[in-house]
C-alpha positions as CSV (number, residue, x, y, z in Angstrom):
1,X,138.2,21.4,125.8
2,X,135.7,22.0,124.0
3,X,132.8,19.8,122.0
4,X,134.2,19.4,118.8
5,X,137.7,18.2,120.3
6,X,136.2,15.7,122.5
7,X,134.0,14.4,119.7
8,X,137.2,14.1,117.4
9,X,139.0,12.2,119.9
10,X,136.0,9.6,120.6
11,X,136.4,9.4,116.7
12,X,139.6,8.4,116.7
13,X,139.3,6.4,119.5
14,X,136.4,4.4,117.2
15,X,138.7,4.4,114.7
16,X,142.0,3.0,116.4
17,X,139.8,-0.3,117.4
18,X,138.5,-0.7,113.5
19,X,142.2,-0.6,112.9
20,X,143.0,-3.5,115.1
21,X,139.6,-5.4,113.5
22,X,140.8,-4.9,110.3
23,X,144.4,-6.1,110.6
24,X,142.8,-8.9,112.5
25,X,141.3,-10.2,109.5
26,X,144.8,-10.9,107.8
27,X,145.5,-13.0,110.9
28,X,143.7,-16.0,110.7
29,X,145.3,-18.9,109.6
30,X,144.6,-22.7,110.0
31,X,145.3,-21.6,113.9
32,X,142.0,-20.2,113.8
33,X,140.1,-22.8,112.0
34,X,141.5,-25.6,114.4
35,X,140.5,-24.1,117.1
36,X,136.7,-23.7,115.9
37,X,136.7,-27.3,115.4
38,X,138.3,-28.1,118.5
39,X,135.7,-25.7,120.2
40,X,132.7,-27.6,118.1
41,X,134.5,-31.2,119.2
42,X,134.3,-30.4,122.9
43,X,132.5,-31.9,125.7
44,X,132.7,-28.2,127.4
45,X,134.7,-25.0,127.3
46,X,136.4,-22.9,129.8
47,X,137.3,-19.8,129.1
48,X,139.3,-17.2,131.7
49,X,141.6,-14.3,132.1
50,X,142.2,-11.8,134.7
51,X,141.4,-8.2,135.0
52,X,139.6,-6.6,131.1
53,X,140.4,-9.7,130.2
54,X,138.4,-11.4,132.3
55,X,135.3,-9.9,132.1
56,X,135.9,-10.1,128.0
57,X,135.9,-14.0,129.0
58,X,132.7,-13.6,131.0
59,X,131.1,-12.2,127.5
60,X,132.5,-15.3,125.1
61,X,131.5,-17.9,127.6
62,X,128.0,-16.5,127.7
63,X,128.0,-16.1,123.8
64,X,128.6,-19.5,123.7
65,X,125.9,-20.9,126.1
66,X,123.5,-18.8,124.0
67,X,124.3,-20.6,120.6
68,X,123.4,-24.3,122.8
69,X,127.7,-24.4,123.4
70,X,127.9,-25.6,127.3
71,X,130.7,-23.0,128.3
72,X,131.6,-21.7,131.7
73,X,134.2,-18.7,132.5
74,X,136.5,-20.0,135.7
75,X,138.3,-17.8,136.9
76,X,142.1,-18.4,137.7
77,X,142.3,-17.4,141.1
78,X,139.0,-19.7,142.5
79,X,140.4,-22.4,140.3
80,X,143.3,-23.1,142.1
81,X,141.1,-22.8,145.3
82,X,138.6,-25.7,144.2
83,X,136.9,-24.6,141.5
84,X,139.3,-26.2,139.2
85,X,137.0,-29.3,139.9
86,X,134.3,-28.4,136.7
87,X,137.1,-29.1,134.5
88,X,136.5,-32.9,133.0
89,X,138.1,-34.6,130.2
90,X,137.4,-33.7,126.8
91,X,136.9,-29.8,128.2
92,X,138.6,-27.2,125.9
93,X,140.1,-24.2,127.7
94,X,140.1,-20.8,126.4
95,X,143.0,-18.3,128.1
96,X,143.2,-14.8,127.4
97,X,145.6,-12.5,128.0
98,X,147.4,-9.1,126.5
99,X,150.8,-9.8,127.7
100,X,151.0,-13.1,127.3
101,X,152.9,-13.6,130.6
102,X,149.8,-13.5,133.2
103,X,150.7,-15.2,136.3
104,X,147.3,-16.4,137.7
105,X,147.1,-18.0,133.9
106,X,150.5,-19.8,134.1
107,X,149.8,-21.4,137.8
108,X,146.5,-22.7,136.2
109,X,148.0,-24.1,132.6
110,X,149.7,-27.2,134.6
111,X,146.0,-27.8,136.5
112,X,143.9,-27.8,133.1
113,X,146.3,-30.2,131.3
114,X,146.5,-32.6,134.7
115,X,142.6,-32.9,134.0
116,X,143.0,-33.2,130.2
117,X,142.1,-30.2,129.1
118,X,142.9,-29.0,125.6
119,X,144.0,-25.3,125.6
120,X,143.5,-22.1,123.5
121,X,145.1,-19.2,123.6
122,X,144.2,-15.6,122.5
123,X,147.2,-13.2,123.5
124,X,148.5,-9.9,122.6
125,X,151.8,-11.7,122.6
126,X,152.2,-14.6,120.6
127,X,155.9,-15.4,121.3
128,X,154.9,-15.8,125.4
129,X,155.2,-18.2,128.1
130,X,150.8,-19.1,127.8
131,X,151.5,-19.4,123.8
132,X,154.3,-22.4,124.4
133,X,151.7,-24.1,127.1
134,X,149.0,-23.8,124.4
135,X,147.8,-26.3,122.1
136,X,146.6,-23.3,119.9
137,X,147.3,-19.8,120.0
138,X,145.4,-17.0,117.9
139,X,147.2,-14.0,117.6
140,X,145.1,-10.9,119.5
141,X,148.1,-8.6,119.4
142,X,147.4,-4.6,117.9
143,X,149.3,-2.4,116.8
144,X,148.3,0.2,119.2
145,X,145.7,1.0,122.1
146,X,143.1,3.8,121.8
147,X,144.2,4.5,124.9
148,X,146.4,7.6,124.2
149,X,149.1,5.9,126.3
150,X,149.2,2.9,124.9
151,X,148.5,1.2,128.0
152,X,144.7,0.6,128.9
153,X,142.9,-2.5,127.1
154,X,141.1,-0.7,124.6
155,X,141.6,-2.1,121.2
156,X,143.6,-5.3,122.2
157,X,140.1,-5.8,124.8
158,X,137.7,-5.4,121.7
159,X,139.7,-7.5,119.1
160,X,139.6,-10.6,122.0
161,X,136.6,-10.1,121.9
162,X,135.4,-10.0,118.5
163,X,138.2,-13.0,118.3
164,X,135.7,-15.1,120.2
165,X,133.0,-14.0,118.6
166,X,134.1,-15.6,115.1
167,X,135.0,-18.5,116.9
168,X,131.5,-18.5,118.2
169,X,130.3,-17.8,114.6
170,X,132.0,-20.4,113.0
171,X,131.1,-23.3,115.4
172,X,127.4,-22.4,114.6
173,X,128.0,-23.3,111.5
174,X,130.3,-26.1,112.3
175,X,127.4,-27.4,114.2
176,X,124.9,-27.0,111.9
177,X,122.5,-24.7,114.6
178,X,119.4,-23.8,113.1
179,X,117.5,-20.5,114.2
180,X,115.4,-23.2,115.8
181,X,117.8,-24.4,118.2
182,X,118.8,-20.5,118.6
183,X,115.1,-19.6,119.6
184,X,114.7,-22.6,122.3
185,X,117.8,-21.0,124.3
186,X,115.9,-17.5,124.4
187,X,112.3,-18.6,125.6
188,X,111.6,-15.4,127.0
189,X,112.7,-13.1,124.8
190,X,111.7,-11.7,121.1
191,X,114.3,-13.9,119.8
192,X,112.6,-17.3,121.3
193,X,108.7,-15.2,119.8
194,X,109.8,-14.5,116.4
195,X,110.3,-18.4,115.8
196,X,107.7,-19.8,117.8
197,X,105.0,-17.4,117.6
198,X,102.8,-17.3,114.3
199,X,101.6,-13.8,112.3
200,X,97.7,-14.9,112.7
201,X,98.7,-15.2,116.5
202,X,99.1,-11.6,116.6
203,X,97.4,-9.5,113.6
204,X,94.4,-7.5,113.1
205,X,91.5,-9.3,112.1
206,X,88.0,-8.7,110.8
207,X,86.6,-5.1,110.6
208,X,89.9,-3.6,111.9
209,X,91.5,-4.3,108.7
210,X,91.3,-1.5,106.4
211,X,90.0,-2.2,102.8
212,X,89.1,-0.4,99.7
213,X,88.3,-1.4,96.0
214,X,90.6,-0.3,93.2
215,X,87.8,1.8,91.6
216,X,86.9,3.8,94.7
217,X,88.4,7.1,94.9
218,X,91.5,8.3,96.2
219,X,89.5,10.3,99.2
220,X,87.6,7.4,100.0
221,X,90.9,5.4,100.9
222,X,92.6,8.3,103.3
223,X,89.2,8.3,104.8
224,X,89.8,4.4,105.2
225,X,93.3,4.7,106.3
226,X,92.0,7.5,109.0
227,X,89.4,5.5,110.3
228,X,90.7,2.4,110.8
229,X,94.6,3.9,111.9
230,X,96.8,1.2,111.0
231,X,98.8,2.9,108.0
232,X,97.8,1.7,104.9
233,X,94.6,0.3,103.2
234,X,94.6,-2.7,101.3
235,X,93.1,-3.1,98.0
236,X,91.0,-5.9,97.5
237,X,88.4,-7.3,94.7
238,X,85.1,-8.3,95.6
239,X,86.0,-11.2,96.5
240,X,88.9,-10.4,98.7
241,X,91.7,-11.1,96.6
242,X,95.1,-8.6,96.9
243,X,95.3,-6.1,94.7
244,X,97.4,-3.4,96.2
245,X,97.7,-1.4,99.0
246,X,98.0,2.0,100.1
247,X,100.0,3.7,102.9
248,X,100.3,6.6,104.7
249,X,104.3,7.2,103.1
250,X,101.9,7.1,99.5
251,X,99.6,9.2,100.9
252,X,101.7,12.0,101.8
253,X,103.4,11.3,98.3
254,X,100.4,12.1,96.7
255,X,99.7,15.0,98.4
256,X,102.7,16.7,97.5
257,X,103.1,15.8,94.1
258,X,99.4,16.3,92.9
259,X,97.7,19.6,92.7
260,X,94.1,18.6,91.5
261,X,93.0,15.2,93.8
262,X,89.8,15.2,92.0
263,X,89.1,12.3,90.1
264,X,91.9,10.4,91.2
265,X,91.1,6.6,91.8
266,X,92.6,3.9,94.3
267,X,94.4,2.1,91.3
268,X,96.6,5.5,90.4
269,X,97.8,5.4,93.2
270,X,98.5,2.1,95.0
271,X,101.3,-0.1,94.8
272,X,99.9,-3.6,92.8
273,X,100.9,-7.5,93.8
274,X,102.3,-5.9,97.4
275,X,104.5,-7.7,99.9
276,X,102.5,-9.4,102.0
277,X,102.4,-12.8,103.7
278,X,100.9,-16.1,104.8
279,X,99.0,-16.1,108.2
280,X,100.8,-19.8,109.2
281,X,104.4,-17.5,109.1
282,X,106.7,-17.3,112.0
283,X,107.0,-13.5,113.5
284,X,111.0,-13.9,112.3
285,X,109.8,-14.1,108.9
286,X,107.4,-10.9,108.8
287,X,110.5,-8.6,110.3
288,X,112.4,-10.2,107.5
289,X,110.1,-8.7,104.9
290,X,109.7,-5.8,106.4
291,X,113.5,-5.0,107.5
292,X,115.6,-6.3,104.7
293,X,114.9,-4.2,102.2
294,X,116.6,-1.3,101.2
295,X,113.0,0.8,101.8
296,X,112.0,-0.4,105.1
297,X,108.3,-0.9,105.8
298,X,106.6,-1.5,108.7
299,X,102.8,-3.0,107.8
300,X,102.4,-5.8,105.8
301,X,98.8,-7.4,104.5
302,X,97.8,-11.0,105.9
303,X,96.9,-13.3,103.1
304,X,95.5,-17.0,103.3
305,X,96.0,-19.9,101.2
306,X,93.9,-18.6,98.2
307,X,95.9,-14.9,98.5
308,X,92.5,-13.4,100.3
309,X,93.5,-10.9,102.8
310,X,92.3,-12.2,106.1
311,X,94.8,-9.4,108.4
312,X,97.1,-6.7,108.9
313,X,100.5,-7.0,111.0
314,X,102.6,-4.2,111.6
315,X,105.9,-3.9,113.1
316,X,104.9,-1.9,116.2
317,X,102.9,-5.5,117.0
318,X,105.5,-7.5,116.6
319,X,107.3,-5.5,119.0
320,X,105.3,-4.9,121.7
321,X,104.0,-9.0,121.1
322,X,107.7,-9.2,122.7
323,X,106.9,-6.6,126.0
């Protein structure tokens, strides 16, 4: 077999799971909605399956407990052996399953409702044994498996999973969290920095910054750029004020568009009233400027109160801020 056949059958692979996604859409009804707000209601959720399943549980409970949602995966087996003993009243329990008809799940069911424990359902069969036990039941069923023999949890695995997913999605909003409360459950990571670390925390300061007066010539600012190596020069007034800013994507510009660079000035070329940003910002909103635009960049000038530049932050420090 040779590349081009294995690639087309990973595409189609890809494509088969989209599919399921897709037609997944069209499939929730008030079910769904219920069950976020049973989800956002509850004092703690359990969520379990066996096999792909499982571990797909393993993956919702731990989205959960990273949006501030106290969630546990239990699984079936160790339940019934003592473990069914963190289920409490007011719990909601999540089950998954493809057929609908799992056995460690239907030994359980009769456990979690002896301890009060609301129960959701997301099954490739929605006409099962777990879906009349259920309080809810989403319907996770495809049409097919990418699996060319329609047997191995391929697509019916990702659509549980992208199931909980929304359901995560939608008790965030439910809920009301703020990227505040996200960041406090990610201390450690860029996630926790980008909201709790500033941009004058981190940026270039004093002579490192590159600047350049709109009258000087067009040389003058590569030679600035060269120097002080951080991408761009930014073009100030006497005074310190934003003016513009040039960077090393105008530079190259400029050199392939211009035959003749004498007499070319700092003001033909630079981009006036520039993104830039306050120095009392969070890291989170710097990546927003610089990442959701359609042109992507990756410096942006430090301004105070009065506009004055007083830094430089690039993306690269944002990132390695994080290492």
């Amino acid at each position: 077999m040779n590349n081009e056949e294995i690639i087309n059958i990973g595409k189609l692979a890809i494509s088969d799971e989209i599919n399921a996604l897709v037609l997944a859409k069209n499939k929730l009804y008030n079910e769904f909605a219920e069950a976020a707000k049973m989800i956002a209601n509850a004092n703690k959720i359990i969520i379990t399956g066996v096999g792909k399943s499982g571990l797909i549980a393993r993956k919702i409970a731990a989205t959960f407990s990273s949006i501030g949602i106290s969630a546990i995966f239990l699984h079936p087996v160790e339940a019934l052996h003592g473990d069914i003993g963190v289920v409490q009243k007011g719990d909601v329990s999540i089950l998954l399953s493809k057929s609908g008809t799992t056995d460690e799940l239907l030994k359980l069911i009769p456990y979690l409702k002896m301890r009060n424990s609301k129960i959701i359902s997301i099954l490739g069969h929605i006409n099962s044994a777990i879906a009349r036990f259920s309080d809810l039941t989403l319907d996770g069923s495809v049409e097919k498996e990418a699996c060319p023999f329609n047997l191995a949890p391929t697509s019916s695995s990702t659509l549980a999973l992208a199931l909980g997913d929304a359901l995560a999605i939608s008790v965030m909003k439910i809920k009301n969290v703020t990227i505040n409360d996200f960041s406090r459950l990610h201390p450690l990571g860029q996630i926790g920095r980008s909201i709790t670390v500033k941009v004058l925390d981190i940026m270039h300061i004093g002579h490192s910054i590159p600047k350049i007066y709109a009258n000087n010539s067009f040389r003058d600012a590569v030679l600035e750029i060269t120097k002080k190596n951080l991408g761009c020069v930014c073009v100030v007034d006497s005074d310190d004020y934003l003016e513009g800013i040039i960077t090393d994507g105008d530079v190259r510009r400029v050199l392939q568009n211009t035959e003749d660079l004498r007499g070319l000035i700092v003001r033909d070329v630079m981009t006036k009233s520039p993104i830039n940003i306050n120095k009392e910002a969070y890291l989170h909103e710097a990546i927003a400027l610089m990442e959701n635009r359609t042109n992507k960049i990756s410096v942006l000038p430090v301004v105070n109160n009065e506009n004055k530049v007083c830094g430089l932050i690039q993306i690269h420090d944002i990132v390695k801020s994080g290492s």
